[in-house]
C-alpha positions in Angstrom: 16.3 97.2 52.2 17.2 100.5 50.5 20.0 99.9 47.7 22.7 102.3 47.9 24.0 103.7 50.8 27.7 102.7 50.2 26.9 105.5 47.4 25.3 108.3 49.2 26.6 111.4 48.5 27.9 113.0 52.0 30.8 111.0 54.0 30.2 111.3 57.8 34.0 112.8 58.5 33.5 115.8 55.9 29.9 116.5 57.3 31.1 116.4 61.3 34.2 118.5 60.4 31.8 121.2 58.8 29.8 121.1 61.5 32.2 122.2 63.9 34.4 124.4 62.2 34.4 127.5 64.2 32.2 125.4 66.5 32.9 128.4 69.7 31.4 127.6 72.5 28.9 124.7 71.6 28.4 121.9 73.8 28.4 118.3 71.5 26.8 115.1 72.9 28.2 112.1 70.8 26.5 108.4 70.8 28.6 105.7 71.3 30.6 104.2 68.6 31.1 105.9 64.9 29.5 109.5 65.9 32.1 109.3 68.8 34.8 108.8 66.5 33.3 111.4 64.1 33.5 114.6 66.9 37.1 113.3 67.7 38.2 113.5 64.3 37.0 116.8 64.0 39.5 117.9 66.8 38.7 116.6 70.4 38.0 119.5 73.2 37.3 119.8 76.3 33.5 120.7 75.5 32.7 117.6 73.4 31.1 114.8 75.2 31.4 111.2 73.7 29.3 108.4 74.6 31.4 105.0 75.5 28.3 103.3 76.6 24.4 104.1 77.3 23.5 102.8 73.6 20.0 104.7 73.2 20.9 107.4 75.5 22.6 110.7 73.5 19.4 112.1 73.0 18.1 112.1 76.4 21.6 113.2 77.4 21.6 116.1 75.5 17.9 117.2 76.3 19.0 116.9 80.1 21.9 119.0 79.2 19.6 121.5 77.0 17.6 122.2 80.4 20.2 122.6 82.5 22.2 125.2 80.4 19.1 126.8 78.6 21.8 129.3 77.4 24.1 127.8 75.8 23.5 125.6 72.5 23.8 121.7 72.5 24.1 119.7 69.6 23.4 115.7 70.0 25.1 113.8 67.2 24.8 110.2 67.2 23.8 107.2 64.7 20.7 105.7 63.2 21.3 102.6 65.5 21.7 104.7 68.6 18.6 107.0 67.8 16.9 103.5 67.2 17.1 101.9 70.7 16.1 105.4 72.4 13.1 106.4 70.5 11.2 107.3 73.4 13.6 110.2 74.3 12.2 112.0 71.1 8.9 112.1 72.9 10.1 114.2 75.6 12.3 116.7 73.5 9.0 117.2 72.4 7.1 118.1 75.1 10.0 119.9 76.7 10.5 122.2 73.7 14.3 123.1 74.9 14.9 125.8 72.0 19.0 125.6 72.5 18.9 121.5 71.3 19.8 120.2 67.8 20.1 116.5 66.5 21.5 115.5 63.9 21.3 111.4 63.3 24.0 110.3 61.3 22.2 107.8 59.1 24.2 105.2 57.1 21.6 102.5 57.6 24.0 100.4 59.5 25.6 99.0 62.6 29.2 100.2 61.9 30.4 98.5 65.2 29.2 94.8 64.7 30.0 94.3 60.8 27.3 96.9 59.2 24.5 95.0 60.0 21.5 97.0 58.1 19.2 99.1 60.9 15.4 99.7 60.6 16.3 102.7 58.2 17.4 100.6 55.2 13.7 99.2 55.2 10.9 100.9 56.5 11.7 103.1 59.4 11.3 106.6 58.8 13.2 108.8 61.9 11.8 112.1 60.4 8.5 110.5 60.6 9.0 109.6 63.7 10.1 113.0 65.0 7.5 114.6 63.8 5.1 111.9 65.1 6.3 112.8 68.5 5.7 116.2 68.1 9.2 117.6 67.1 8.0 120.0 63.9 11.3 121.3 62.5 12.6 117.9 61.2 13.3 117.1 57.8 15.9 114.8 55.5 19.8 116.2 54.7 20.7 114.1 51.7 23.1 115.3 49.1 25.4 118.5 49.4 23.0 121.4 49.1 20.8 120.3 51.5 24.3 120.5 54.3 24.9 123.8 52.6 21.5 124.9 53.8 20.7 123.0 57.1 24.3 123.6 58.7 23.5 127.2 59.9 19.9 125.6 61.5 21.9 122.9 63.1 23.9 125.3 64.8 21.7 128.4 65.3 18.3 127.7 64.7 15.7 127.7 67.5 14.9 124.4 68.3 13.9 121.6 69.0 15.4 120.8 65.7 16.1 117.3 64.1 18.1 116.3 61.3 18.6 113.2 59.5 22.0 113.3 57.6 22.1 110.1 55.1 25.7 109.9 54.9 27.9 106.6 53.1 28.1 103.6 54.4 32.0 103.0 54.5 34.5 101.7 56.8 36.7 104.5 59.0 39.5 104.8 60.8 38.8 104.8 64.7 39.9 107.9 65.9 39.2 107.7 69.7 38.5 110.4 72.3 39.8 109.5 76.0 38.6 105.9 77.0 38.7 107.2 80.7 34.6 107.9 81.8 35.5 109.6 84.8 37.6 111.6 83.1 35.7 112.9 80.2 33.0 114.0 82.4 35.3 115.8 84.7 36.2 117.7 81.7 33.6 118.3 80.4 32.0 120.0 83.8 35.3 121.7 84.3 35.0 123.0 80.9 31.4 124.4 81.5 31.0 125.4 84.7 34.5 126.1 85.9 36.9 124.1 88.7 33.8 124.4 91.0 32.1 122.3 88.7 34.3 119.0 90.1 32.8 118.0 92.6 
């Protein structure tokens, strides 16, 4: 297991909050759990979309979102334990090439909702490796503050497919929850996008 990670340099909160600073018009795609949290610390709107369920499915959200609004730019954020169970997802980015899609995987090496269990990551799983072995090429490692300084203007502007792997702290938050209300969140969310004809 890799030592350290209640020592990494970047903190989840401050990296999601930078992220969507002036955030405009992007459409965000949360997993379920911590990354949810994250995007509703950083100020809940109508345009962020967080996950209460479907563990394994933010990617493949977010890539069907990508293709439906090839004009508009969608950022999944979710967490290493998320990314884990949908693996195969990465496979179709891939071969889909959407160029409006960025991940960013939120990597503290554990399970923050059942005790901070250690994931694959702390040992040997690679997710950049795994990207890349799919067939996503722009994918690389965001480890210590001037890598963020670099990579937050490609996570939000870049052509993509792009992938990310922030290593943030291990640590303990605050929950800071969006609407627990499904139906509610995606009526937002369409209404939000596509207008009140979007409610169907």
């Amino acid at each position: 297991m890799t030592a350290g990670a209640e020592q990494f340099e970047l903190k989840r909160r401050d990296v999601v909050k930078r992220l969507l600073a002036g955030r405009g018009d992007l459409l965000v795609v949360a997993g379920l759990g911590s990354a949810a949290w994250d995007i509703t610390a950083a100020g809940d709107t109508d345009l962020n979309f967080p996950l209460w369920g479907a563990m394994g499915g933010a990617v493949a959200m977010g890539l069907g979102l990508a293709l439906a609004q090839p004009d508009r730019r969608v950022l999944v954020l979710t967490g290493d334990g998320e990314m884990l169970m949908g693996l195969g997802a990465l496979a179709t980015v891939a071969v889909q090439q959407p160029a409006n899609l960025a991940i960013g995987i939120l990597d503290n090496e554990r399970y923050g909702e059942t005790g901070m269990q250690a994931t694959h990551t702390a040992f040997t799983t690679d997710l950049v490796t795994v990207a890349t072995g799919c067939g996503i090429t722009d994918a690389a490692y965001i480890k210590r503050e001037d890598d963020l300084e670099r990579e937050c203007p490609a996570l939000l502007d870049k052509p993509g497919p792009i992938f990310r792997v922030i290593k943030v702290r291990a640590e303990k938050l605050d929950f800071v929850l969006p609407p627990k209300d499904g139906v509610h969140l995606k009526n937002r969310f369409r209404r939000a996008l596509l207008g009140a004809d979007g409610i169907a």
